[in-house]
C-alpha positions in Angstrom: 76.5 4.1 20.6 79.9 2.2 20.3 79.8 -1.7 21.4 82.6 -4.0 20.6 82.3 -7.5 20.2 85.1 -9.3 21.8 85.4 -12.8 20.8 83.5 -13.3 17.0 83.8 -16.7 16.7 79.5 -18.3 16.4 78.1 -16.6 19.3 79.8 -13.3 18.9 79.3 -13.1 15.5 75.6 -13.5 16.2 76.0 -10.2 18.0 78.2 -8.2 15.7 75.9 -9.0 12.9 72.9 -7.9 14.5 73.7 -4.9 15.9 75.6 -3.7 13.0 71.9 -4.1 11.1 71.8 -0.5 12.9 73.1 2.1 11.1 73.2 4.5 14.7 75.6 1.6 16.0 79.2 1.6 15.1 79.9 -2.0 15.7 83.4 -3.7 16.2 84.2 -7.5 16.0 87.7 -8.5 17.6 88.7 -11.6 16.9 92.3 -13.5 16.5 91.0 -15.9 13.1 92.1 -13.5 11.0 90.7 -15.5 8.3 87.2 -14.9 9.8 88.3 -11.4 10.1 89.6 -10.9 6.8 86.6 -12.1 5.1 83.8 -10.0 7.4 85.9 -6.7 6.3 85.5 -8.0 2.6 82.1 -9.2 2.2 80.2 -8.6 5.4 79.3 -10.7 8.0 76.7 -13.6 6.8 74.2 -15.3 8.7 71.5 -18.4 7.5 69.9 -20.6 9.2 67.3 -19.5 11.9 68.9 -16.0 11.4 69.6 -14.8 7.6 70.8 -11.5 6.6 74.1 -9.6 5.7 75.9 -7.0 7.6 79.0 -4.8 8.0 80.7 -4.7 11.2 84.2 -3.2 11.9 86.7 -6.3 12.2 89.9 -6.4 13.3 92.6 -9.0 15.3 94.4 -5.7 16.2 92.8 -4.6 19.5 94.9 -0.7 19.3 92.5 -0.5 16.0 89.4 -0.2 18.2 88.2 2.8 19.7 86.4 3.3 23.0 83.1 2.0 23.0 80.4 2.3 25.5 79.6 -1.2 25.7 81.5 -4.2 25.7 80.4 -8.3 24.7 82.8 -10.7 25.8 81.7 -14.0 23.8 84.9 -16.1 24.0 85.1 -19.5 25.2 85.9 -19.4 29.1 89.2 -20.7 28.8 90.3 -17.4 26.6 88.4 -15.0 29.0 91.4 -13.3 30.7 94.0 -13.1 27.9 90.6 -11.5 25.9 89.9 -8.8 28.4 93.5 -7.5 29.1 93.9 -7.2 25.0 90.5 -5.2 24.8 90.5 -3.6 28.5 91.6 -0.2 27.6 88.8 0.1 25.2 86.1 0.0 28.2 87.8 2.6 30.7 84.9 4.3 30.7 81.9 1.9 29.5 80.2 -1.3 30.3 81.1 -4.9 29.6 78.5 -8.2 29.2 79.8 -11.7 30.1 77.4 -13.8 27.4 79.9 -16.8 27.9 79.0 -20.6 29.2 80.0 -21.2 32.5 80.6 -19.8 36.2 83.4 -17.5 36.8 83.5 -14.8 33.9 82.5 -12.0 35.2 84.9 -12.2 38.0 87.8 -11.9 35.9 86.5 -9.6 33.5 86.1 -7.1 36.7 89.6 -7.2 37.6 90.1 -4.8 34.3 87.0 -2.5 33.7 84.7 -0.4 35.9 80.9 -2.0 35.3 80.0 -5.1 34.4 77.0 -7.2 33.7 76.4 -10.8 33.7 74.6 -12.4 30.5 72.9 -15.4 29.4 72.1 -16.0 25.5 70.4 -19.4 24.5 70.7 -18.3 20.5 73.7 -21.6 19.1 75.5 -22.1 16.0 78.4 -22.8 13.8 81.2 -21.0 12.0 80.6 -22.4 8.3 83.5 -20.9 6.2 85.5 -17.5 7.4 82.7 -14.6 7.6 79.9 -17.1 7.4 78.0 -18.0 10.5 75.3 -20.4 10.7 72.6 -20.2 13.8 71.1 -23.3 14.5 69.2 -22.1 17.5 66.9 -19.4 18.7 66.5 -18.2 21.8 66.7 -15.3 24.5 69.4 -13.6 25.9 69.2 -12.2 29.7 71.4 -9.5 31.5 72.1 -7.9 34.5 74.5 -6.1 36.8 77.3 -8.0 37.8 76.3 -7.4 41.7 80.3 -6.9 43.0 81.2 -4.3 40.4 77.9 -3.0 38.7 77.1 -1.5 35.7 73.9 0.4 36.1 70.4 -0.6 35.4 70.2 2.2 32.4 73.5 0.5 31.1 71.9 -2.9 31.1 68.3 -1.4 29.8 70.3 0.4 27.0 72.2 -2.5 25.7 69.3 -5.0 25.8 66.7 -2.4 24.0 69.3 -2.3 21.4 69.8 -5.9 21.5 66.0 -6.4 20.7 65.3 -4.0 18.3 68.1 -5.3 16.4 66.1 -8.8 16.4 68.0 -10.6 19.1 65.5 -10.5 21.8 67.3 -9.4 25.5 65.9 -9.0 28.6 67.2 -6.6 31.3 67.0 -7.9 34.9 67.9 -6.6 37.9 68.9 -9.9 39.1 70.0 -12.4 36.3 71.6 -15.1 38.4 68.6 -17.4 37.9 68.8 -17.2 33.9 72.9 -17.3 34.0 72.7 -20.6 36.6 70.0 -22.6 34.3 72.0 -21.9 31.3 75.0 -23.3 33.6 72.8 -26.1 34.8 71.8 -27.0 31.1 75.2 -26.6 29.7 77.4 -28.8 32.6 74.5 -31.8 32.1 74.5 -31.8 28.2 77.6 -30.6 26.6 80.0 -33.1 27.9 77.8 -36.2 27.5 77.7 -34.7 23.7 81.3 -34.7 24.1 81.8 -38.4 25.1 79.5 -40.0 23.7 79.9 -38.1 20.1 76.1 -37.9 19.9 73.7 -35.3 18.8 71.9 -33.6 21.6 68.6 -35.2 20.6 70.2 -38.5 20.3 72.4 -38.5 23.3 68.9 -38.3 25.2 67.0 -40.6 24.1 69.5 -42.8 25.6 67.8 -44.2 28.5 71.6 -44.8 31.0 72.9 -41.4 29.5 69.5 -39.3 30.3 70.0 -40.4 33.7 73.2 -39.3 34.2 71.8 -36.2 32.5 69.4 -36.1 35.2 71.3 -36.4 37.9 74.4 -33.8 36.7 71.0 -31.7 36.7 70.1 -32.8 40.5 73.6 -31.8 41.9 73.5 -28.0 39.8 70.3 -27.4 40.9 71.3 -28.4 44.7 74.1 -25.6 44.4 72.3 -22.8 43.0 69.7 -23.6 46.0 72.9 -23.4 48.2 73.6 -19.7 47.2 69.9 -18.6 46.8 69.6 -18.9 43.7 65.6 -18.9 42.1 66.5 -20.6 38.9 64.7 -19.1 36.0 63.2 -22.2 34.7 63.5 -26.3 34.9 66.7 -27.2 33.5 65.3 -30.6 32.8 62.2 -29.2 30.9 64.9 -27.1 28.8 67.2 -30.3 28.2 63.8 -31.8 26.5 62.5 -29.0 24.5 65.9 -28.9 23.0 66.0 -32.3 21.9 62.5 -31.6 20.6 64.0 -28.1 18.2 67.0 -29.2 18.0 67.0 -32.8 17.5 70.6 -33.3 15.8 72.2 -30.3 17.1 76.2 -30.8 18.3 76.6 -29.2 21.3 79.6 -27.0 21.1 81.9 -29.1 23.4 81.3 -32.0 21.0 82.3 -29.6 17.9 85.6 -29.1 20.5 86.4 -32.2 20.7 86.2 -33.0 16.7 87.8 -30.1 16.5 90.9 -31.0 18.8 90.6 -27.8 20.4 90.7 -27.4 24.6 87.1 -27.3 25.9 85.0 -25.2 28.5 84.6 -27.8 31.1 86.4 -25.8 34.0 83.9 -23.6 33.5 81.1 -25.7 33.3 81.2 -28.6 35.6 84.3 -27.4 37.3 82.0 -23.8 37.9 79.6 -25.9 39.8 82.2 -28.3 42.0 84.3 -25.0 43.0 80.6 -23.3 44.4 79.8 -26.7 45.2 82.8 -27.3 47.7 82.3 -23.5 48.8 78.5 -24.0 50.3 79.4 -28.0 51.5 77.0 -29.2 48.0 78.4 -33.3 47.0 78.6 -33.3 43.1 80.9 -36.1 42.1 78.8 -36.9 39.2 80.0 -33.4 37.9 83.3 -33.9 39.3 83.8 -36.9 37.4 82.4 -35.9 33.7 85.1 -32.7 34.8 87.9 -35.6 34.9 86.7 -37.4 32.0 86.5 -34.5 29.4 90.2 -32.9 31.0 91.4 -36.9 30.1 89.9 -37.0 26.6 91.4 -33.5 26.4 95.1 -34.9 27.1 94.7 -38.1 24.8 93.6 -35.3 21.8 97.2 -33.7 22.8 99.1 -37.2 23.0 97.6 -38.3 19.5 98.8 -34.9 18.1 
């Protein structure tokens, strides 16, 4: 088996280094930090934390270095999806590709360039520490699926996650993984940005009586969409949002490590994802609509101060 990890920033790297623990897996990281890059093909890929090993994937910025692979993992920020796929899509002619990236819109794209596709969820967080050194802060399962407009198939998806979980990142195939993909959404759009504007820890940020509210009801409004389109969400976004703050107490969501960062954030995806389905099925969410305008503001003062 052949899988190529597009994107190897945290989450993709969480991937890579997993799956490269399999000696039967030839496992390629593509990535444009050729720092990061540069250091994985010298010393391996390193994680600590909740995960801690060392392992050796392929890694390369150059996507004409990587071969054709049977599976695809697209882990980039949203924002980078499209530009990411049409460097990498000759590589899939003839495999499958998983979306495990935040946000609502993905997989669309990434069908406009390869034959199957799957929709993924991963919970599993962390932090790029110094180039080839990743850090997971979180745990957690991933979930995937076929992407119901363009499909791959069922023994794509059950391949992929069985390979997932034996390599210790435990994935379950689904035949329908909207529910765990729209939580994720759900838990993402209410938390990240108030991490973002507020500069607080996750933990912190809800023990905030006025900002869990507005946690709450940026909840309220995703879970009135996902209802719209019949969606059965895998769990209770708001029971996730406080078993969070419970494990992970001081974790920075990853919009928050954005904006310190200076870097553009996934917010179109996020809270944008749930207006534009909002709009489409007659759902109100101007809470979301507003935190959307707030972080794209905070976003343009970053670009005036530089």
């Amino acid at each position: 088996m052949k899988v190529c990890i597009v994107g190897s920033g945290a989450i993709g790297s969480l991937f890579a280094a997993h799956l490269a623990k399999n000696e039967a897996i030839e496992v390629w990281a593509f990535d444009l930090d050729q720092p990061h890059i540069d250091a994985i093909n010298a010393q391996g890929l390193r994680l600590s934390g909740v995960s801690d090993l060392v392992s050796h994937p392929h890694a390369t910025s150059d996507p004409d270095e990587i071969p054709a692979c049977d599976f695809g993992i697209i882990a980039t920020k949203a924002l980078h999806t499209r530009a990411a796929i049409e460097a990498t899509a000759r590589v899939f002619e003839n495999g499958a590709v998983c979306s495990v990236q935040n946000g609502a819109g993905n997989e669309e794209i990434i069908a406009e360039f390869v034959p199957r596709v799957m929709r993924g969820t991963t919970f599993p967080a962390g932090h790029i520490v110094t180039p080839g050194h990743v850090e997971q802060d979180t745990g957690g399962k991933t979930w995937m699926g076929p992407f119901e407009p363009k499909p791959a198939t069922m023994d794509e998806v059950t391949r992929l996650a069985e390979a997932l979980s034996q390599a210790g990142m435990e994935t379950l195939a689904m035949e329908d993984a909207r529910g765990a993909q729209w939580t994720k959404l759900i838990f993402n759009a209410a938390t990240n940005p108030i991490g973002a504007l507020t500069q607080l820890p996750h933990g912190v940020a809800c023990d905030q009586e006025q900002v869990r509210r507005l946690i709450s009801g940026l909840v309220a409004e995703g879970v009135a969409v996902a209802g719209a389109l019949g969606i059965e969400l895998d769990s209770d976004p708001e029971k996730l949002i406080d078993h969070a703050r419970e494990v992970a107490y001081n974790h920075k969501a990853s919009m928050l490590q954005d904006v310190q960062a200076g870097r553009r954030t996934e917010v179109a995806a996020l809270n944008g994802g749930i207006v534009a389905f909002g709009e489409a099925n007659q759902v109100p969410t101007p809470l979301n609509a507003a935190i959307w305008a707030l972080i794209e503001g905070l976003e343009h003062s970053m670009t005036r101060n530089n």
